[in-house]
C-alpha positions in Angstrom: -36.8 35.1 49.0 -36.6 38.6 48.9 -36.8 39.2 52.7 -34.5 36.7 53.8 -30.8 37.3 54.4 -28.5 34.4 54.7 -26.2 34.6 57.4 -22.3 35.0 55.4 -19.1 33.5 56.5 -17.9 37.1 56.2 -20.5 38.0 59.2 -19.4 34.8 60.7 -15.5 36.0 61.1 -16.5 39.4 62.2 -18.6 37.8 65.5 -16.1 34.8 66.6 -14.1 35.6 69.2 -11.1 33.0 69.3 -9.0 31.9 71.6 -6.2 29.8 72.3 -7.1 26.2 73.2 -11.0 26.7 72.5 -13.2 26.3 69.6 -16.0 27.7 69.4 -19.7 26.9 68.0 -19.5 29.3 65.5 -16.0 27.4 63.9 -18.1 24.4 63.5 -22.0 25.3 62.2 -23.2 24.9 58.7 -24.0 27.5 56.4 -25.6 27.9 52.9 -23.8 29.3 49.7 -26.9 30.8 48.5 -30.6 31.3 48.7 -31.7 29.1 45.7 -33.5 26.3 46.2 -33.1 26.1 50.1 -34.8 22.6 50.0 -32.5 20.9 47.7 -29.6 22.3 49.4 -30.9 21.0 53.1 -31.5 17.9 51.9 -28.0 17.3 50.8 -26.5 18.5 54.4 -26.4 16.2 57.1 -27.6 18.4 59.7 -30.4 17.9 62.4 -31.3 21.9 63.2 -31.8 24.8 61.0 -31.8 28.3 62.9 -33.2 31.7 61.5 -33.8 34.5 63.1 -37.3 37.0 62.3 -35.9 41.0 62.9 -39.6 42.2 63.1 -42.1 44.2 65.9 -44.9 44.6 63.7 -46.6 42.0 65.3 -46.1 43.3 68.7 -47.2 47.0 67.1 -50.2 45.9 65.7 -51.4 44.2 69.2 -50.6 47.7 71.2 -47.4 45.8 72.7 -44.2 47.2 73.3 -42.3 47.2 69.9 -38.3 46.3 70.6 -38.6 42.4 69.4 -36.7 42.9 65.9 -33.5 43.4 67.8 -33.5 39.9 69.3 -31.7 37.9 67.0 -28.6 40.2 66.8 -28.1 39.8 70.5 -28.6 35.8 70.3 -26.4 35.5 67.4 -23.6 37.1 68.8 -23.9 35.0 71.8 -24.4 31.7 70.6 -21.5 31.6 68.0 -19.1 32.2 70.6 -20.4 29.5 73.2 -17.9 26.4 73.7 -17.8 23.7 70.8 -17.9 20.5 72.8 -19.6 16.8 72.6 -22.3 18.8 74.6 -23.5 21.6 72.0 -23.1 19.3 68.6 -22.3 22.2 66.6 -21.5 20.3 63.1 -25.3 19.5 63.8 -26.3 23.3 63.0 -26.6 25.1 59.9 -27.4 28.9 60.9 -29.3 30.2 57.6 -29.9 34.1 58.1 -32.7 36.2 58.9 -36.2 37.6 57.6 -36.0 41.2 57.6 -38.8 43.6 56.5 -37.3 47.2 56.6 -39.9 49.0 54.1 -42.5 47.4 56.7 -40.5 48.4 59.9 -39.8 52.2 57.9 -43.9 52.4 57.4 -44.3 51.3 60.9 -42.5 54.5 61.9 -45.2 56.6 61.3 -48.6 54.9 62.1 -50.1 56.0 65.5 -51.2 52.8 67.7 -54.3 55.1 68.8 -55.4 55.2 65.2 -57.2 51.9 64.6 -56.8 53.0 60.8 -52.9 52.3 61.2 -53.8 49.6 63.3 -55.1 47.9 60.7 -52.6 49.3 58.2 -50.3 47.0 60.4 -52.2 44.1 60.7 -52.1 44.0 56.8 -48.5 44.3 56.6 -48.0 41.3 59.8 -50.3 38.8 56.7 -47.6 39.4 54.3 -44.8 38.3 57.2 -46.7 35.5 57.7 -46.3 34.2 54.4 -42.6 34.6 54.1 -42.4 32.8 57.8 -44.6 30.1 56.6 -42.8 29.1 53.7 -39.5 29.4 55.4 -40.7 26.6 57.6 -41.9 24.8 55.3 -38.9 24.6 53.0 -36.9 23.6 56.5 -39.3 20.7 57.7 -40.1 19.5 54.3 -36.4 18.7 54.0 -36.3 16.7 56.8 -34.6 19.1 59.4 -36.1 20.6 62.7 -36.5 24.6 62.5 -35.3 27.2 65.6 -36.6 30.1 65.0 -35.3 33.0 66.8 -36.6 36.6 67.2 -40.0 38.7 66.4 -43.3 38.7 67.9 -45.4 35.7 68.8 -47.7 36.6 65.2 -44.9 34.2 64.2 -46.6 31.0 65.7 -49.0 31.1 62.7 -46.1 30.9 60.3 -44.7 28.1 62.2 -47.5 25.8 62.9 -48.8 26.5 59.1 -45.8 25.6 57.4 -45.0 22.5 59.1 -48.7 21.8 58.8 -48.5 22.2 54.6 -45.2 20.5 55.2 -46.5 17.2 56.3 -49.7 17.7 54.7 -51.6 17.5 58.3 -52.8 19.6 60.9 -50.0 19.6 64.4 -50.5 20.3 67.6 -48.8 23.4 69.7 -47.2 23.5 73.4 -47.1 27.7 74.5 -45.2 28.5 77.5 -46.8 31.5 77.6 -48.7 34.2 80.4 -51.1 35.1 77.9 -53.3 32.8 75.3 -52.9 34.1 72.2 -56.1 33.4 70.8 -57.7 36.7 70.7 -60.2 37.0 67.6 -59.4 37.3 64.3 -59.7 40.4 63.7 -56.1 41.2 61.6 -53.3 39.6 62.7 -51.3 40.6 65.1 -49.1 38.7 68.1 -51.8 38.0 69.9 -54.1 35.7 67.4 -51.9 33.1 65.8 -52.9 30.2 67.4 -56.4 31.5 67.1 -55.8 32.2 63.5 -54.0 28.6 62.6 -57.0 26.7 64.6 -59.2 28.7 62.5 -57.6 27.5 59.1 -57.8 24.2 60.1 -53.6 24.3 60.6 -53.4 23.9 64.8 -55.2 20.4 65.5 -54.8 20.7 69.7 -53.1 23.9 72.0 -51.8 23.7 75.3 -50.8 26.9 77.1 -48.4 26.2 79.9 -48.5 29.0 82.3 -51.3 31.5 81.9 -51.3 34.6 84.1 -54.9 34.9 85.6 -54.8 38.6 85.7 -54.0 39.1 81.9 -57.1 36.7 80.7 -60.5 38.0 80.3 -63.9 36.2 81.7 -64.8 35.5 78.0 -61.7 33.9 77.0 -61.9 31.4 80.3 -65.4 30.5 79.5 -65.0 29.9 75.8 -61.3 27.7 75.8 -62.9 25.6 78.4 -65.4 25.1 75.5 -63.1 24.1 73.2 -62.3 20.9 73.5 -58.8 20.8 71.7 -57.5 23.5 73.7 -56.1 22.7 77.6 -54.4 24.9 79.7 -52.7 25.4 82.9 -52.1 28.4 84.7 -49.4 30.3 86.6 -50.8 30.8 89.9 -52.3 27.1 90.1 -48.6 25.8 90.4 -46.5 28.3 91.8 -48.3 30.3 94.2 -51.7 27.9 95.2 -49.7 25.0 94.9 -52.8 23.4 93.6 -50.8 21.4 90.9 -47.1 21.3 90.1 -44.9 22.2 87.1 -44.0 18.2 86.5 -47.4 17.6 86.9 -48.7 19.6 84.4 -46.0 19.0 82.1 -47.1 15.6 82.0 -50.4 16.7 81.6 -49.2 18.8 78.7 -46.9 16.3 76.5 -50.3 13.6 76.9 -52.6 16.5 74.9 -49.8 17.1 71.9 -47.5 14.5 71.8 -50.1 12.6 69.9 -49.2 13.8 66.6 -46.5 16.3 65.4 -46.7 19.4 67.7 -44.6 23.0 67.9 -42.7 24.2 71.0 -43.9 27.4 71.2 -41.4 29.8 73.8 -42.7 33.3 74.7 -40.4 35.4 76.8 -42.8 37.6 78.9 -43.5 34.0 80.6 -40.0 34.2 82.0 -39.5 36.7 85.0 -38.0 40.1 84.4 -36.9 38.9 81.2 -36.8 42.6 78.8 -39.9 41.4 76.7 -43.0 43.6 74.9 -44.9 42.7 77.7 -42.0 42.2 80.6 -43.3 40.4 84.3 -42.1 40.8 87.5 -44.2 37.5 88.4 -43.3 34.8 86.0 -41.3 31.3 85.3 -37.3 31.1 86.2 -35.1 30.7 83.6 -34.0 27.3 84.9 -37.4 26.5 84.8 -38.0 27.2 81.0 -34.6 25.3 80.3 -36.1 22.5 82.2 -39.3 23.0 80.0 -37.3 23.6 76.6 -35.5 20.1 77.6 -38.7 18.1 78.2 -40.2 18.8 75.2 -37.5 18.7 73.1 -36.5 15.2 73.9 -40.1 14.1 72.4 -39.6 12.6 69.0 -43.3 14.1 67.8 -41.3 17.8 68.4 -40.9 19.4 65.0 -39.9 23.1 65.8 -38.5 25.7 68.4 -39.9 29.0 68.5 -38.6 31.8 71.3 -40.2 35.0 70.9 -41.0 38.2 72.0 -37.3 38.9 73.6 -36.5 42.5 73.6 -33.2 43.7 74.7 -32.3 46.9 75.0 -28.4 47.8 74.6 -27.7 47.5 78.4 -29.4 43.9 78.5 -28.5 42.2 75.1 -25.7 40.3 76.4 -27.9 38.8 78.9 -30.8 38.2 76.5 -28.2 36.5 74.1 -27.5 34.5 77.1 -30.5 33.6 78.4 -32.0 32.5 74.7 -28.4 30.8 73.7 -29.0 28.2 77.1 -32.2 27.6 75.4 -31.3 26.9 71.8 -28.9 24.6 73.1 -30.7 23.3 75.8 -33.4 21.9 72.8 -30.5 20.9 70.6 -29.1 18.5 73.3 -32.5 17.3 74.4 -33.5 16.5 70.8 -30.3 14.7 69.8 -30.0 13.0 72.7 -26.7 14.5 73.8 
């Protein structure tokens, strides 16, 4: 694969920070030699997880959002390989693989104008060919028997995700969003804000439950046509935390009963978490102790067959804290999965 870069053991020693009477996660994860034949190689490792990270904003670009999402998966890296190693984080578990990057796409980007629906749609061409390199990433991962994190890029992503594992087991799978917005706008080019739409479309996403939808960001028309569908279930924001009307257990519950029937994504978009640095940042959203508790309640279910967080995007003053933030995550789903 042209667009992926494995993630070296050169990079590896440049990131760890040592110290005396600590190890470290990154002196105990897994990584590949080389890019050939990723499936045979998995299938040989005894690992559970595979993370890989996705350095792209064309999504986000091609959806009017606020590009900054391809610089995600530096900050998380960086982070993660120098939490503790302990009988709490698994490391020997993890095999970090690399990253997709697509800088002739991000260099093009440059100069398209997001008032110009002609580079709009320029984009949205240019987000299809991402997909495909996403999707059979995935599929190479769950086909091999291991559980994908992916890490980084807009939430266009999702259809990558839910397709491969989809071709992967040969059936369609459901999807669990924490999300404030839907993400089933019409198809009309993708973009972040139609891959579930997209994937349900292709006959890919079976059943979608978005956990979490801001009121004020979802249009008449959208209300009255999901409550049509009758795959598609939703909670929303202001039901639990401000009306009270339901609770976050509550619909959680609610939630794992509509997927959990067959193999389903986990689906983690970061404007859902307050003032989290995002293309589309919140000052009303989720805790971050309440998206770990989410992350660990899904992950524990044995019909759970990926990770995705998205949409993170740290500027230099906060990508410590967003390599924080998404690290308690990753390991948060590790642990839950595993059974740690």
């Amino acid at each position: 694969m042209d667009n992926l870069k494995l993630f070296t053991s050169s990079e590896l020693n440049t990131i760890l920070k040592t110290r005396p009477n600590e190890t470290k996660l990154g002196e105990h994860i897994m990584l590949l030699p080389n890019s050939a034949s990723i499936y045979d190689q998995l299938l040989k490792l005894d690992v559970t997880h595979v993370i890989f990270g996705i350095k792209e904003d064309i999504g986000v670009f091609a959806n009017y959002g606020n590009t900054g999402t391809s610089s995600a998966w530096n900050a998380v890296i960086k982070t993660l390989l120098n939490i503790q190693s302990n009988a709490h984080t698994n490391a020997s578990k993890l095999l970090v693989l690399g990253h997709l990057e697509f800088p002739k796409y991000e260099e093009k980007i440059k100069d398209l104008d997001q008032n110009n629906k002609k580079d709009i749609q320029k984009a949205r061409k240019k987000v299809s060919k991402i997909d495909d390199d996403v999707t059979y990433l995935v599929s190479q991962i769950i086909s091999a028997g291991k559980i994908p994190i992916i890490i980084g890029g807009g939430h266009n992503n999702a259809y990558g995700n839910i397709k491969g594992t989809a071709l992967a087991l040969k059936k369609p799978i459901n999807a669990i969003n924490f999300d404030a917005h839907h993400d089933f706008r019409a198809e009309e080019g993708r973009h972040s804000g139609n891959g579930f739409s997209y994937a349900f479309a292709e006959g890919f996403l079976k059943k979608y439950f978005v956990f979490g939808l801001h009121e004020n960001y979802t249009s008449d028309t959208i209300f009255k046509t999901i409550k049509k569908i009758k795959h598609f279930k939703f909670c929303t924001f202001e039901s639990m935390m401000v009306r009270r009307e339901s609770s976050f257990d509550l619909e959680m519950d609610k939630a794992i009963e509509h997927v959990s029937s067959r193999p389903f994504g986990l689906e983690v978009d970061c404007d859902a978490i307050q003032n989290v640095p995002s293309s589309a940042m919140t000052p009303s959203g989720f805790s971050v102790n309440k998206a770990r508790a989410f992350i660990h309640y899904f992950g524990k279910h044995e019909n759970t067959r990926y990770l995705h967080i998205c949409e993170a995007a740290p500027t230099p003053e906060t990508e410590t804290q967003i390599g924080k933030l998404i690290s308690y995550l990753i390991t948060d789903f590790i642990r839950a999965h595993d059974g740690v």
